[in-house]
N, C-alpha and C positions, 0 to 999 in steps of 0.2 A: 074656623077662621082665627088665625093668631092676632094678638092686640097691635094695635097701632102705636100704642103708649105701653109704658112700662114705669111703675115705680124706682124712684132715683133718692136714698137717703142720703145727707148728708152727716157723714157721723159725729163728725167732733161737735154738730151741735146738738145733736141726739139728746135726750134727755130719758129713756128707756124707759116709757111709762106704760107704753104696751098698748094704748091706743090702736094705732094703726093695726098690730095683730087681733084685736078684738071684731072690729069693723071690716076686715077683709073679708071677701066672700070667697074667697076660691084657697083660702088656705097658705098664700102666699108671703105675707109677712111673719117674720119673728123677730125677738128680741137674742142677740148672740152674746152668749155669757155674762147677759143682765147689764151689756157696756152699750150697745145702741143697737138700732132696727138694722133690718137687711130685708130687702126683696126678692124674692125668687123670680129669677125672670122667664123661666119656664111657666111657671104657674100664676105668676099677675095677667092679670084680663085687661088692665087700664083704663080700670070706673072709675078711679081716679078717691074713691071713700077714704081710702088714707090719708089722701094728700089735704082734702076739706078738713077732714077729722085732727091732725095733728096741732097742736096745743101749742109746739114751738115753731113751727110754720119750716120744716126741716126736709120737708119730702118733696120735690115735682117731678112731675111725669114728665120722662123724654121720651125722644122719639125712639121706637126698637127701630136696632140697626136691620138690614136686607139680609145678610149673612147668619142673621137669628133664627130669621122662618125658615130657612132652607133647615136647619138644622133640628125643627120639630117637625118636618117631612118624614 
């Protein structure tokens, strides 16, 4: 079943402390060139541990678009 929610960074307030990629469970955040997080939105599950976990309060979960799940079919 694909997630409902998906990890959503905002980057310019990012503060790349690596958090969120710590606390992921499915392997889906990382830090890109030590400048701010990114979500993989194939691989977030949207438990949402990032979003609790983050330090600068820079992540929420949106909603995945309809056009997403077709495309992990």
């Amino acid at each position: 079943m694909a997630a409902k929610y998906i990890a959503s960074v905002n980057p310019k307030e990012c503060v790349s402390c690596g958090t969120c990629v710590k606390v992921c469970p499915s392997g889906a955040m990382s830090v890109y060139k030590g400048v701010f997080a990114i979500a993989d939105k194939n691989r977030c599950i949207g438990c949402k541990k990032c979003a609790k976990s983050c330090p600068a309060s820079v992540i929420s979960m949106i909603i995945k678009e309809k056009t997403d799940e077709k495309e992990l079919l």
